[in-house]
Backbone of each chain as ProteinMPNN parsed JSONL, in Angstrom:
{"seq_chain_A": "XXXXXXXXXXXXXXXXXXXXXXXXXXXXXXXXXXXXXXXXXXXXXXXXXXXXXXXXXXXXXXXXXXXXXXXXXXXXXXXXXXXXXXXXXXXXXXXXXXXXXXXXXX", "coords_chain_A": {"N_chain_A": [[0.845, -1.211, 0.0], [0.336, 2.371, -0.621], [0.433, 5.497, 0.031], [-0.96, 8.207, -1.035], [-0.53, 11.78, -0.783], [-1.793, 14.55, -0.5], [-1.728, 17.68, -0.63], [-3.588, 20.607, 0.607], [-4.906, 23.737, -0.902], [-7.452, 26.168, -0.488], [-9.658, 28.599, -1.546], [-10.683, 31.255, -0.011], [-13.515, 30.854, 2.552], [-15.005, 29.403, 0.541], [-15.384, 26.434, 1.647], [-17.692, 24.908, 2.593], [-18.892, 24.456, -0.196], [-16.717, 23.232, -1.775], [-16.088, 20.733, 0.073], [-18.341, 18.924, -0.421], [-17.818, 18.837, -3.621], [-15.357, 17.532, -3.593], [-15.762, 15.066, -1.977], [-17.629, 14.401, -3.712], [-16.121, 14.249, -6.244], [-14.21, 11.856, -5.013], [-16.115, 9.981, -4.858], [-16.923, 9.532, -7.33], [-15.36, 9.908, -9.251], [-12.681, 9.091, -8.185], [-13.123, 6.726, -6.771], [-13.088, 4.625, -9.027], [-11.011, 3.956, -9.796], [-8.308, 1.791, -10.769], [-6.783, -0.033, -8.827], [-7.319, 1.965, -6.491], [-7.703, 2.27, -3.264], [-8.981, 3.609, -0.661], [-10.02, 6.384, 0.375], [-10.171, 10.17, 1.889], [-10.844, 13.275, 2.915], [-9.541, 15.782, 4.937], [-10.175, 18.04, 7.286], [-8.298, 21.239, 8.047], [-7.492, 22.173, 11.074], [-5.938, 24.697, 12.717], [-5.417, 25.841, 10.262], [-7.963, 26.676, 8.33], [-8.321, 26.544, 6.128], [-7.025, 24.667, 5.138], [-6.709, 21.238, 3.544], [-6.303, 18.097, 4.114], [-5.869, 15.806, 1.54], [-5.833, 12.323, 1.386], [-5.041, 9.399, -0.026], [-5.087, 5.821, -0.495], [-3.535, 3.931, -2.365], [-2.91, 0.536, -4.086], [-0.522, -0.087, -5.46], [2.468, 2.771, -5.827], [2.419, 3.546, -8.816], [-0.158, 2.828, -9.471], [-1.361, 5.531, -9.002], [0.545, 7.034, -10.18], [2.348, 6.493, -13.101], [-0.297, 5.81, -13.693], [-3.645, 6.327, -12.574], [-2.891, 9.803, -13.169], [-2.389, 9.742, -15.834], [-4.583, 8.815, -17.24], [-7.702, 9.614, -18.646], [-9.604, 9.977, -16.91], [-8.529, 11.562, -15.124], [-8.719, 14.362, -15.725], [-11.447, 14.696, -15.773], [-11.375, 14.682, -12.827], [-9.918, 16.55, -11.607], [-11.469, 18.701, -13.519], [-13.718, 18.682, -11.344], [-12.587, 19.155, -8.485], [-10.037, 21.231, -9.406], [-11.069, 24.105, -9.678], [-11.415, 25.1, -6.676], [-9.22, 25.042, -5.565], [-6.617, 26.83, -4.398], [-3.857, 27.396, -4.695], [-1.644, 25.406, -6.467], [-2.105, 21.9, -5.449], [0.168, 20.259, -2.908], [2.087, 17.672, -3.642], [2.839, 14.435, -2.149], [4.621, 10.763, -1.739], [3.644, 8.623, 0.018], [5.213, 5.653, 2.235], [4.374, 2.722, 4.451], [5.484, 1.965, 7.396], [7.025, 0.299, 10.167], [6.291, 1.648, 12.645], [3.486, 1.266, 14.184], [0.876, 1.646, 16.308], [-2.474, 0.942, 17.814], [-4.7, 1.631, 20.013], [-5.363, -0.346, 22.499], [-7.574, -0.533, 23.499], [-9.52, 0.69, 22.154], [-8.66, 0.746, 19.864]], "CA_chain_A": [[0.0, 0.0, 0.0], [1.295, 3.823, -0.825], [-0.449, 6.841, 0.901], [-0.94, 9.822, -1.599], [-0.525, 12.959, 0.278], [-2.196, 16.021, -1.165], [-1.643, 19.383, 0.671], [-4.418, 21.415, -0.469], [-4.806, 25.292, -0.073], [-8.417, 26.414, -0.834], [-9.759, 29.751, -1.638], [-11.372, 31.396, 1.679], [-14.976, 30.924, 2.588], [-15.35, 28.034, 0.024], [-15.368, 25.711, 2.514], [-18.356, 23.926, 1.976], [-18.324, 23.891, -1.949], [-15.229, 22.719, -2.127], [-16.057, 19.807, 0.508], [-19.36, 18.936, -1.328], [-17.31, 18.672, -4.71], [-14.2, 16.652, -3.525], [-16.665, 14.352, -1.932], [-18.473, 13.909, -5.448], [-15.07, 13.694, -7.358], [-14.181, 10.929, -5.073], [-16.563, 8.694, -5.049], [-17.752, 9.325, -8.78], [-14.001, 9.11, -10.234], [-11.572, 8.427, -8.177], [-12.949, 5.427, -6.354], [-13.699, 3.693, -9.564], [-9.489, 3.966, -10.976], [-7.267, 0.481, -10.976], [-5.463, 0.29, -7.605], [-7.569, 2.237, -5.459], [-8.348, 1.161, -1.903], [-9.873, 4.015, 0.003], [-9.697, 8.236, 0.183], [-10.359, 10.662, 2.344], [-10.501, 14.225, 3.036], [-9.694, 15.793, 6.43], [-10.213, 20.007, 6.965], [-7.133, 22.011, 8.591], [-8.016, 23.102, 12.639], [-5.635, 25.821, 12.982], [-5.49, 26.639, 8.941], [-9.246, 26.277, 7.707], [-8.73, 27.074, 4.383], [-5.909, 23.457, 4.339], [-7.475, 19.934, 3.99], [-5.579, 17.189, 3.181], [-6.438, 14.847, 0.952], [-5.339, 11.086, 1.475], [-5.36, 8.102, -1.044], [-4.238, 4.443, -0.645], [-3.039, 3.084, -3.742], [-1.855, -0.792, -4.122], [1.06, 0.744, -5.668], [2.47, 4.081, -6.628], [1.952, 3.218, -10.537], [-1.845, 3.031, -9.76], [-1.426, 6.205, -8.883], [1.016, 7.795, -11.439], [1.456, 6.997, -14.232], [-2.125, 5.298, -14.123], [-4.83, 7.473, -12.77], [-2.123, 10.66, -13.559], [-2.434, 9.734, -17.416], [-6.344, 8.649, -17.535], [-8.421, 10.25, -18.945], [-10.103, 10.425, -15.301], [-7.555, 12.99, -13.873], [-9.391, 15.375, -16.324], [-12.496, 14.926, -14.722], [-11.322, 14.863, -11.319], [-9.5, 18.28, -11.622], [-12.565, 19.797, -13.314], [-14.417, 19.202, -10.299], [-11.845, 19.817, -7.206], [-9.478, 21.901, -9.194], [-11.421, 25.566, -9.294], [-11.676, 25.586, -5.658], [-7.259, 25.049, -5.154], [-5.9, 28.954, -4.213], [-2.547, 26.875, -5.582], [-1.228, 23.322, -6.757], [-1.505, 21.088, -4.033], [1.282, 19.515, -2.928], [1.413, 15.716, -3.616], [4.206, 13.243, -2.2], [4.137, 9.509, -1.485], [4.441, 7.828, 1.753], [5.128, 4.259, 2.612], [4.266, 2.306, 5.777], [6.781, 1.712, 8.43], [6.582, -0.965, 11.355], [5.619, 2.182, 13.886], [2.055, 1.822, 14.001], [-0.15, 1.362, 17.267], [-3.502, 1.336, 17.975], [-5.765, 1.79, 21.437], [-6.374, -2.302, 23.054], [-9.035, -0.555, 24.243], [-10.419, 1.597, 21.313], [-7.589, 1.115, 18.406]], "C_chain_A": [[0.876, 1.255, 0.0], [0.397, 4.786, -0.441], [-0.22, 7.468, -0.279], [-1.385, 10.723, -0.825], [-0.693, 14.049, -0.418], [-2.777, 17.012, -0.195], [-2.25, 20.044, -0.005], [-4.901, 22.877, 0.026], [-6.581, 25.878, -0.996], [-8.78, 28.359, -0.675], [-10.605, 30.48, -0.397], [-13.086, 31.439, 1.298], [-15.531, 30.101, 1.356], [-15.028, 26.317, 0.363], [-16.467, 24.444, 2.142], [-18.607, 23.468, 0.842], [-17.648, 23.058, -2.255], [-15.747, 21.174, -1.152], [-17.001, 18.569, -0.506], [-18.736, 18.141, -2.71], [-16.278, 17.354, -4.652], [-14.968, 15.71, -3.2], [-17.206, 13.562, -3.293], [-17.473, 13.313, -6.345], [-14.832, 12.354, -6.696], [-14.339, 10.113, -4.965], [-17.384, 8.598, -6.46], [-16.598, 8.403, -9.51], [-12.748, 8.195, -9.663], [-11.772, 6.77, -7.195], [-13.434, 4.101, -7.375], [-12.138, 3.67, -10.39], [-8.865, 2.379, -10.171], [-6.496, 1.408, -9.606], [-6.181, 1.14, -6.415], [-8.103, 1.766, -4.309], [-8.979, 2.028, -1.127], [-9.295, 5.649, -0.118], [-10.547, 8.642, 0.747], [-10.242, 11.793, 2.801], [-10.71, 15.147, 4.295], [-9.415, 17.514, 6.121], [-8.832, 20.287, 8.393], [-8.27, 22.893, 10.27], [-7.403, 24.553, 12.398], [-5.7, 26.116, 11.547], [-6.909, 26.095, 8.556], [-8.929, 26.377, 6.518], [-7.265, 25.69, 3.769], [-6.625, 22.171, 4.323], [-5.925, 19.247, 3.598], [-6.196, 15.891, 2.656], [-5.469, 13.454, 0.693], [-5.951, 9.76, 1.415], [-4.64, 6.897, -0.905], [-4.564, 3.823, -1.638], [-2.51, 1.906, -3.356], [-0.879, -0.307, -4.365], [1.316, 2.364, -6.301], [2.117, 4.259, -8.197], [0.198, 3.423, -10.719], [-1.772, 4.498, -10.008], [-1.304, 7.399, -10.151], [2.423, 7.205, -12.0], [-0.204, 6.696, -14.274], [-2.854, 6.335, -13.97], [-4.382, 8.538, -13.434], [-2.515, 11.203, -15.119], [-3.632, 9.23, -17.594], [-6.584, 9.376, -18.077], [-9.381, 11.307, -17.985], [-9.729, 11.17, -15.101], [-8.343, 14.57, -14.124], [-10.439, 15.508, -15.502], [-12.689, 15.397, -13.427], [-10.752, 16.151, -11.314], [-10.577, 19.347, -12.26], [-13.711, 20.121, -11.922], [-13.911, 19.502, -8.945], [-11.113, 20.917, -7.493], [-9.892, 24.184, -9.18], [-11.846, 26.055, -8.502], [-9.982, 25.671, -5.058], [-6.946, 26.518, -5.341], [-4.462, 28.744, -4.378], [-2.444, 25.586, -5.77], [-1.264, 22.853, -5.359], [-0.199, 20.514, -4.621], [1.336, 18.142, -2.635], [2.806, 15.152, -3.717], [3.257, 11.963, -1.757], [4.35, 9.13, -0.46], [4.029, 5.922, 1.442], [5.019, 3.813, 4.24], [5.7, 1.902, 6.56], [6.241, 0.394, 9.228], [5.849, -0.224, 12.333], [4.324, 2.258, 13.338], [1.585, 0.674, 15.23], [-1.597, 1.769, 17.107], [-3.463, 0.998, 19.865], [-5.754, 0.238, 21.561], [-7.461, -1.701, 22.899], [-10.211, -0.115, 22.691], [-9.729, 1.677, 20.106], [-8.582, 0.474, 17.095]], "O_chain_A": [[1.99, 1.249, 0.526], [-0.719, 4.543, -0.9], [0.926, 7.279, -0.687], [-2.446, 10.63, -0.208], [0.281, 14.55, -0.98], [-3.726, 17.122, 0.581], [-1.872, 20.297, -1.149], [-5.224, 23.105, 1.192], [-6.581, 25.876, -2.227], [-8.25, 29.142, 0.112], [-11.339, 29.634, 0.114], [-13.692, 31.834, 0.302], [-16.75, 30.221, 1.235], [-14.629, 25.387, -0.338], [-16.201, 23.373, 1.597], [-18.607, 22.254, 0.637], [-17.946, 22.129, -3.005], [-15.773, 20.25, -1.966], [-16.511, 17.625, -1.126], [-19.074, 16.976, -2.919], [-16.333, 16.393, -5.421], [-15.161, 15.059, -4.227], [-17.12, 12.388, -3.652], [-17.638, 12.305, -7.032], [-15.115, 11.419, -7.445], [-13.503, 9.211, -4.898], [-18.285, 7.788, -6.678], [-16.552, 7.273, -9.996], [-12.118, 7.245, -10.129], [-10.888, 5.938, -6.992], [-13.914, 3.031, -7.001], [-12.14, 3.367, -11.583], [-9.132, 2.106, -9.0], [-6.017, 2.521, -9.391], [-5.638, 1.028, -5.316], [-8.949, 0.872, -4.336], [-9.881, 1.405, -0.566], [-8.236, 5.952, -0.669], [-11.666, 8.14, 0.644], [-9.201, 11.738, 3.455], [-11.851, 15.322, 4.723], [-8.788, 18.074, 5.221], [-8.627, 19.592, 9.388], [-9.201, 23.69, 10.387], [-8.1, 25.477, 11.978], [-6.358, 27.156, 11.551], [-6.942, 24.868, 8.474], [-9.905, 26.127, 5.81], [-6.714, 25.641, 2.669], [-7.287, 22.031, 5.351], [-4.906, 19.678, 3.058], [-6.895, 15.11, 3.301], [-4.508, 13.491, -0.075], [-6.772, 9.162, 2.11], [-3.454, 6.95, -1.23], [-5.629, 3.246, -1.858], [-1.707, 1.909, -2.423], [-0.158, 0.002, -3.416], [0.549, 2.977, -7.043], [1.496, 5.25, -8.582], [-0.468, 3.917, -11.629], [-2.08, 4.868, -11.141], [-2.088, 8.138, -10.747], [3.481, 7.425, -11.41], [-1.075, 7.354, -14.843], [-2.924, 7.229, -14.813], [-5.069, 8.76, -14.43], [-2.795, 12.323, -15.545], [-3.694, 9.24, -18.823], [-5.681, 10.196, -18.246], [-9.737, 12.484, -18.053], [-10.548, 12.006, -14.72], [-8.535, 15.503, -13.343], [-10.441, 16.323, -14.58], [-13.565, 16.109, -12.935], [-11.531, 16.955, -10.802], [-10.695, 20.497, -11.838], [-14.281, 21.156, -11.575], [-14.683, 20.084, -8.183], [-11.057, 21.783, -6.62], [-9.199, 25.133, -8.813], [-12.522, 27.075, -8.627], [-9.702, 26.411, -4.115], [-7.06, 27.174, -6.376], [-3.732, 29.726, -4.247], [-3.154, 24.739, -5.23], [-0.642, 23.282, -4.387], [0.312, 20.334, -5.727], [0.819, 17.545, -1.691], [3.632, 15.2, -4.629], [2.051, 11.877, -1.525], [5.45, 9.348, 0.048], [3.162, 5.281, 0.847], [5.525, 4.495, 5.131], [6.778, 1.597, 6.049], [5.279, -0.318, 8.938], [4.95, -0.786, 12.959], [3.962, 2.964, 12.396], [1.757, -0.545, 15.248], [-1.942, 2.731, 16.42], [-2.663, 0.445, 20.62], [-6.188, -0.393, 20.598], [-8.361, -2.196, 22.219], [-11.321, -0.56, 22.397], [-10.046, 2.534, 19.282], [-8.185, 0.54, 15.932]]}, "seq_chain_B": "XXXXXXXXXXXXXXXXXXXXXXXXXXXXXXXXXXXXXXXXXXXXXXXXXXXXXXXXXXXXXXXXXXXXXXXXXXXXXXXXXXXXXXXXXXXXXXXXXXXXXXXXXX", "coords_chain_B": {"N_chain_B": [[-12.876, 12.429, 16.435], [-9.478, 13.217, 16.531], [-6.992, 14.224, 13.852], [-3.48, 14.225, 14.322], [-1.134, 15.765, 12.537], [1.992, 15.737, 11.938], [4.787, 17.023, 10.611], [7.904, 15.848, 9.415], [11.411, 15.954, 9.173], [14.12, 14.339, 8.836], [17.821, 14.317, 9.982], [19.839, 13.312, 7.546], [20.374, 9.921, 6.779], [19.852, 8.557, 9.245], [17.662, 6.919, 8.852], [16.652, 4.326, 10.008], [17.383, 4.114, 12.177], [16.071, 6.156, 13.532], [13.766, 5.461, 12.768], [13.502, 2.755, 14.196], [13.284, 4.231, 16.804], [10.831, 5.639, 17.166], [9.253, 4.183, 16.831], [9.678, 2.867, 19.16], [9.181, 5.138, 20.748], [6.533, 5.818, 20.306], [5.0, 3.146, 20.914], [5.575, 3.377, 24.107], [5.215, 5.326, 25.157], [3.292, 7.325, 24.203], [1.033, 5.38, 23.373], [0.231, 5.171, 25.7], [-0.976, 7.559, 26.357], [-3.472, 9.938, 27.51], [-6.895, 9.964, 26.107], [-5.85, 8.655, 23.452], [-5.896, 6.822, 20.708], [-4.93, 5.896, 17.729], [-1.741, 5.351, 15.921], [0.311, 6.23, 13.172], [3.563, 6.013, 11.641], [4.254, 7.14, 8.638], [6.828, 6.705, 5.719], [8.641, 9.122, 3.703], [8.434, 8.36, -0.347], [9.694, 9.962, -2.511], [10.932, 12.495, -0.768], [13.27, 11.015, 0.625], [14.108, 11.792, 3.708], [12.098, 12.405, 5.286], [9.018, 12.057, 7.159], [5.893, 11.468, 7.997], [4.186, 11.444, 11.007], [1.628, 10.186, 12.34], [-1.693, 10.688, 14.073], [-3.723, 9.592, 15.861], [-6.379, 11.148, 17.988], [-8.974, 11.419, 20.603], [-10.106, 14.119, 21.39], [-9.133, 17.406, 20.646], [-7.995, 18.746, 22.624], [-6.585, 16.616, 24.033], [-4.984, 15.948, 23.004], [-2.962, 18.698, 23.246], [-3.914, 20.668, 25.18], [-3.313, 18.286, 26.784], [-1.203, 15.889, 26.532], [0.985, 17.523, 25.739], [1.282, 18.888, 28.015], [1.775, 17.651, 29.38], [4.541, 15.565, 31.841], [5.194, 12.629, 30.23], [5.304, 13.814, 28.016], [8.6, 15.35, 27.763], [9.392, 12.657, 27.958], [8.873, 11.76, 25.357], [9.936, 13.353, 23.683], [12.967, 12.938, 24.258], [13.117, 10.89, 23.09], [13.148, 10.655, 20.43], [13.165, 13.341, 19.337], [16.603, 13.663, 19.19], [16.703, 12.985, 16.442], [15.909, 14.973, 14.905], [15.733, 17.317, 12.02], [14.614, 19.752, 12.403], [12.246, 21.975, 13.649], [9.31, 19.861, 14.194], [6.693, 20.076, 11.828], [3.684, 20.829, 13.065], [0.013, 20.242, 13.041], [-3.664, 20.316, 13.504], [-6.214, 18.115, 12.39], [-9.569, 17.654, 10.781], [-12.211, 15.36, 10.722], [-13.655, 14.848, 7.432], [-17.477, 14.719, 5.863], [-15.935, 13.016, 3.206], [-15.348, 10.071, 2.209], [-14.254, 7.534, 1.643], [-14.319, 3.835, 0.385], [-12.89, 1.263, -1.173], [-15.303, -0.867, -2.402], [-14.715, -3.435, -2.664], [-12.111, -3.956, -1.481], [-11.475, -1.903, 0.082]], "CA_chain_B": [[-11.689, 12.108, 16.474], [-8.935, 14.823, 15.75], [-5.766, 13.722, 13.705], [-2.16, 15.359, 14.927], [-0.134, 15.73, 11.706], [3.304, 15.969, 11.865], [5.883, 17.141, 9.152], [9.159, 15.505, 10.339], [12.125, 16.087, 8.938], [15.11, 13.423, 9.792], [19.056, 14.041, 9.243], [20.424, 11.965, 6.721], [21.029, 8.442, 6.77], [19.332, 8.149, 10.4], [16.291, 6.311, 9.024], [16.614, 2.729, 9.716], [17.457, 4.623, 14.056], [14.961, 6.894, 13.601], [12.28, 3.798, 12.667], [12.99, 1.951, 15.714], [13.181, 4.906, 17.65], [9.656, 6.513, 16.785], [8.032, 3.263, 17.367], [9.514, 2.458, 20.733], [8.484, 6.21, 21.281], [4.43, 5.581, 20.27], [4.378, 2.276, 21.831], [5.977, 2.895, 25.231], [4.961, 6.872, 25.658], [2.233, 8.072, 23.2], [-0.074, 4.904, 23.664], [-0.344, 5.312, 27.53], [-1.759, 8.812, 26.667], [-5.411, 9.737, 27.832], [-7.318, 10.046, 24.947], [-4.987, 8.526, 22.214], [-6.755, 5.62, 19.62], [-3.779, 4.7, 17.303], [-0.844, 5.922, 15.509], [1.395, 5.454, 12.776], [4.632, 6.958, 10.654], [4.505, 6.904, 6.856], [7.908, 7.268, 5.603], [8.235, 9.463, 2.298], [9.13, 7.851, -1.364], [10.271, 11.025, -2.446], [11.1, 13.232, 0.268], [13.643, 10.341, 1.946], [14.166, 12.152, 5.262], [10.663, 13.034, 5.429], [8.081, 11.471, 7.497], [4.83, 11.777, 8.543], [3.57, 11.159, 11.956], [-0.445, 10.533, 12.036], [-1.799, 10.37, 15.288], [-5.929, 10.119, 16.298], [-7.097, 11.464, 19.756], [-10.103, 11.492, 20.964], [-10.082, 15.288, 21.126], [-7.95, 18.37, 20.492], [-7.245, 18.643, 24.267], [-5.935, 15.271, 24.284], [-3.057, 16.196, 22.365], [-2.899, 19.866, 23.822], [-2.635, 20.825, 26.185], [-2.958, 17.396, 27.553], [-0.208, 15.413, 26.226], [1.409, 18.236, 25.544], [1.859, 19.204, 29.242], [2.176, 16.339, 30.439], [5.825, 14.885, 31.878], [5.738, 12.024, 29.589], [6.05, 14.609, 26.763], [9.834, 14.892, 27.626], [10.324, 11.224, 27.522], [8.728, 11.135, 23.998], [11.203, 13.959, 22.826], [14.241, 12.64, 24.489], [13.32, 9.521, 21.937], [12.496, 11.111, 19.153], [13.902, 14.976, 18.97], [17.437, 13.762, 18.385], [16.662, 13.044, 15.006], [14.883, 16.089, 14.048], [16.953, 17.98, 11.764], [14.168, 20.661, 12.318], [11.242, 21.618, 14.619], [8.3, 19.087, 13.031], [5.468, 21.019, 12.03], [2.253, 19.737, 13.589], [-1.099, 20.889, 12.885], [-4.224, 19.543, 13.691], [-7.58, 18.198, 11.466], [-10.994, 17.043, 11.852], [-12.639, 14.323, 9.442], [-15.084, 15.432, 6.698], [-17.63, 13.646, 4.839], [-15.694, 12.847, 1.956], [-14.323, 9.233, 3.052], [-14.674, 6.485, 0.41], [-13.017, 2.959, 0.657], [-13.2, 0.076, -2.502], [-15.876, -2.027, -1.912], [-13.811, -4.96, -2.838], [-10.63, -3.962, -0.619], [-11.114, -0.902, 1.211]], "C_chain_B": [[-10.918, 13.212, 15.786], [-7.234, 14.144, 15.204], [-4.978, 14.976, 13.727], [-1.481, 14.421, 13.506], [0.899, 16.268, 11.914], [3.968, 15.573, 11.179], [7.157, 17.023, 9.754], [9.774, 15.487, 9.416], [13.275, 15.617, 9.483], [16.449, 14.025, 9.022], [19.378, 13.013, 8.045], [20.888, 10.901, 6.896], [20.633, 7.845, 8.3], [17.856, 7.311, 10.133], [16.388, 4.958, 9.713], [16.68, 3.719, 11.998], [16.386, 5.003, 14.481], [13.093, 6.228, 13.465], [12.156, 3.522, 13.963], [12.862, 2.91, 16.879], [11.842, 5.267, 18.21], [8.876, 5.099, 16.924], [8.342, 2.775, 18.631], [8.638, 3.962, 21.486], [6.815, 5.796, 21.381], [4.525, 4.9, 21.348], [4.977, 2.233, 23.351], [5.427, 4.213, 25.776], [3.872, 7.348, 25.076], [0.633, 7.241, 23.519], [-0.466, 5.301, 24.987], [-0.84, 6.257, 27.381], [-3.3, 8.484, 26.618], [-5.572, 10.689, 26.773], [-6.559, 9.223, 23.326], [-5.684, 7.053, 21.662], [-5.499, 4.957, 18.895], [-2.898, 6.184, 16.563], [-0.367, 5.392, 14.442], [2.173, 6.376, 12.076], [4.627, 6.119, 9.39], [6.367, 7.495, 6.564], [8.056, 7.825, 3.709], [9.088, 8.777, 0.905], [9.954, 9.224, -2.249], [11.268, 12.185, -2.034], [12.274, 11.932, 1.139], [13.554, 10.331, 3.63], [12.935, 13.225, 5.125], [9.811, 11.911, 5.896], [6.974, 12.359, 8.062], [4.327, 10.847, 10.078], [2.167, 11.204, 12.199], [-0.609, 9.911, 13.134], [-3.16, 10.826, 15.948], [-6.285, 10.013, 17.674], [-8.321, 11.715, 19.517], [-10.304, 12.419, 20.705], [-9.02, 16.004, 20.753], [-7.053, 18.671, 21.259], [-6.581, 17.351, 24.78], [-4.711, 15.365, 24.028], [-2.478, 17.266, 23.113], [-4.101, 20.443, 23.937], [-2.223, 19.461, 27.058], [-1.833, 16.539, 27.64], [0.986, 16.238, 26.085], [2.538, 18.701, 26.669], [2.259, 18.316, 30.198], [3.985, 15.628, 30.542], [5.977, 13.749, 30.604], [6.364, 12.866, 27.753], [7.78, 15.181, 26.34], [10.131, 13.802, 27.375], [9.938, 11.051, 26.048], [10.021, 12.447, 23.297], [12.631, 13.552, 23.169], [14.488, 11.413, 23.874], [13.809, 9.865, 20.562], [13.336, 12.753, 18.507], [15.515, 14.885, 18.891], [17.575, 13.607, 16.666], [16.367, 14.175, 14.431], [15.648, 16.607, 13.484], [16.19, 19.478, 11.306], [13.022, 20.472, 13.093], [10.196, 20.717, 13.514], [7.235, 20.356, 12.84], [4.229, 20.453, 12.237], [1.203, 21.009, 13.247], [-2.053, 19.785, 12.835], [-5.775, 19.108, 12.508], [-8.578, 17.416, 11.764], [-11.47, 16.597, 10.447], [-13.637, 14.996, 8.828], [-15.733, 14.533, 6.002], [-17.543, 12.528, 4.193], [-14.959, 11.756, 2.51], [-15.207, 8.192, 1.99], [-13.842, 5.148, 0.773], [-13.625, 2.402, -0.747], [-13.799, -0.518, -1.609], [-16.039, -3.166, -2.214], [-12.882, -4.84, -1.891], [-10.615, -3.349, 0.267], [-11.083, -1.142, 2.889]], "O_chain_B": [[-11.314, 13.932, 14.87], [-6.435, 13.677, 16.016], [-5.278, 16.132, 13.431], [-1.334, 13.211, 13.334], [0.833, 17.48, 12.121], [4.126, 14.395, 10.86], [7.576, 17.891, 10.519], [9.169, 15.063, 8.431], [13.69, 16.178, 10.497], [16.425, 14.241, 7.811], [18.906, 11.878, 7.986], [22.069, 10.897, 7.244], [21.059, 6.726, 8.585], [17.059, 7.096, 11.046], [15.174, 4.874, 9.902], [15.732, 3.616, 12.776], [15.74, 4.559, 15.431], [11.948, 6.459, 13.855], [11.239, 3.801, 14.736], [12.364, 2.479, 17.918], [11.616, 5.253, 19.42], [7.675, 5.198, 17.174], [7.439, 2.259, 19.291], [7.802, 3.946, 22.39], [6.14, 5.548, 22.38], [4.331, 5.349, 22.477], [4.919, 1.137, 23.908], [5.156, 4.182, 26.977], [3.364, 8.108, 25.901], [-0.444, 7.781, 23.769], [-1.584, 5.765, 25.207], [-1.581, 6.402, 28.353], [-4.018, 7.598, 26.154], [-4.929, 11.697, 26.48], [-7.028, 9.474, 22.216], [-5.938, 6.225, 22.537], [-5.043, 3.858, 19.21], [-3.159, 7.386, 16.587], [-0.428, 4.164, 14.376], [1.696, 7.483, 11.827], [4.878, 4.934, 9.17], [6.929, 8.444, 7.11], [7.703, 7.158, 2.737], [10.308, 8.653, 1.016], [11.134, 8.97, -2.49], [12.151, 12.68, -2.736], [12.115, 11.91, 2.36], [13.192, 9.492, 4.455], [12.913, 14.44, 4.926], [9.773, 10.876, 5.232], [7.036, 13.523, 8.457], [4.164, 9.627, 10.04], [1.578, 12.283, 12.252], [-0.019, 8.87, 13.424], [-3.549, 11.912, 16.378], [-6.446, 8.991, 18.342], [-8.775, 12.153, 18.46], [-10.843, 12.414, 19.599], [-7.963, 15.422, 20.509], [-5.852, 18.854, 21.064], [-6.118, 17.224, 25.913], [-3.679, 15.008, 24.596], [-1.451, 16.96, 23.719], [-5.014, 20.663, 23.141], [-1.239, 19.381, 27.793], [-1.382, 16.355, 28.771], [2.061, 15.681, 26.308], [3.757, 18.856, 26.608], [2.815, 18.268, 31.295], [4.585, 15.265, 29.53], [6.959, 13.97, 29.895], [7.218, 12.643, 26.895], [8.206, 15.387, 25.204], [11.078, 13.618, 26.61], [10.606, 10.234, 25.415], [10.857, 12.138, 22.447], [13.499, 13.835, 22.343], [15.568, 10.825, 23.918], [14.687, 9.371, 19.856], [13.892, 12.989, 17.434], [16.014, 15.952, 18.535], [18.431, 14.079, 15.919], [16.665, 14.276, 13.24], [16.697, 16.658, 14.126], [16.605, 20.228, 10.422], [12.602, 19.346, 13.358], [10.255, 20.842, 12.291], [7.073, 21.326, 13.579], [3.804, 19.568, 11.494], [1.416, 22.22, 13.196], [-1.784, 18.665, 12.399], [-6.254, 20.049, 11.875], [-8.628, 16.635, 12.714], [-11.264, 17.16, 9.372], [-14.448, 15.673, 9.46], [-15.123, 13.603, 5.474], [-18.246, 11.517, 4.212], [-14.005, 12.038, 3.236], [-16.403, 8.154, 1.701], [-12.785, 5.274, 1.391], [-14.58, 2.91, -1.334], [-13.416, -0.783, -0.469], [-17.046, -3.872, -2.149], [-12.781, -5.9, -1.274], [-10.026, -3.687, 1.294], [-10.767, -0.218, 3.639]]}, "name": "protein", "num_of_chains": 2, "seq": "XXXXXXXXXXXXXXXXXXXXXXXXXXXXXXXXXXXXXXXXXXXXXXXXXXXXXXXXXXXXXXXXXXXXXXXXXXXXXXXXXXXXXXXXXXXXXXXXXXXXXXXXXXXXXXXXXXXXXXXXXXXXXXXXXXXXXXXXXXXXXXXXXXXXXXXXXXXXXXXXXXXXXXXXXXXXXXXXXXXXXXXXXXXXXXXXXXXXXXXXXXXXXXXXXXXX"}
């Protein structure tokens, strides 16, 4: 599994639009691309106007080149990208061994 | 649930220290915290000495000021803060919505 990490800077007071939309993009487009396993978009406490948006891919290739070079990507950037106030910023992460959960509640 | 992101930044060539370090840290100092669910570090494909720390409390006050102020918060930096080869940048976020998995895999 590969995390996609998209740092996303939104234009102010399109808050809910923008949630609304990303929502729609990804369960219209992007949860129907080769390789995806789940996505989710979390809003910024102290920066409101940052979410981040985070994708587990089987592998980085699902990611990009695959979805990247679709046809899809088109789609998905007409409907998240005219709420971005710049490029997000998109790296990859891989899992490590550190990872706990709660006994009680993990 | 409120996830604590942290943008870590390791010296060079300390990963493989900095691994086992950051998971004896969670699991011997971080789990025992009140409020804390689970944890884990992504390490970046890109970015080498770049990780991410993702870390879900119950609340906001779980992390800070509670963990925060709390004594064991030296023992997790006297694990962990030799590596840093910069303060991390933490910021906190709150789940929206937009949360999709494959409903074959997710």
């Amino acid at each position: 599994m590969i995390l996609e990490h998209a740092d996303i800077r939104i234009a102010p007071g399109a808050n809910a639009a923008f949630e609304e939309a990303i929502q729609r993009g990804l369960s219209t487009v992007i949860a129907k691309a080769g390789g995806f396993r789940s996505g989710k978009v979390m809003r910024g406490i102290e920066s409101t106007e940052r979410y981040l948006l985070l994708i587990e891919w089987d592998t980085l290739e699902d990611h990009t080149p695959g979805f990247r070079e679709s046809p899809q990507f088109a789609e998905w950037r007409a409907i998240v990208g005219p709420f971005f106030a710049q490029p997000p910023v998109v790296e990859h992460f891989a899992a490590t061994a550190a990872q706990v959960s709660s006994p009680t509640r993990g």
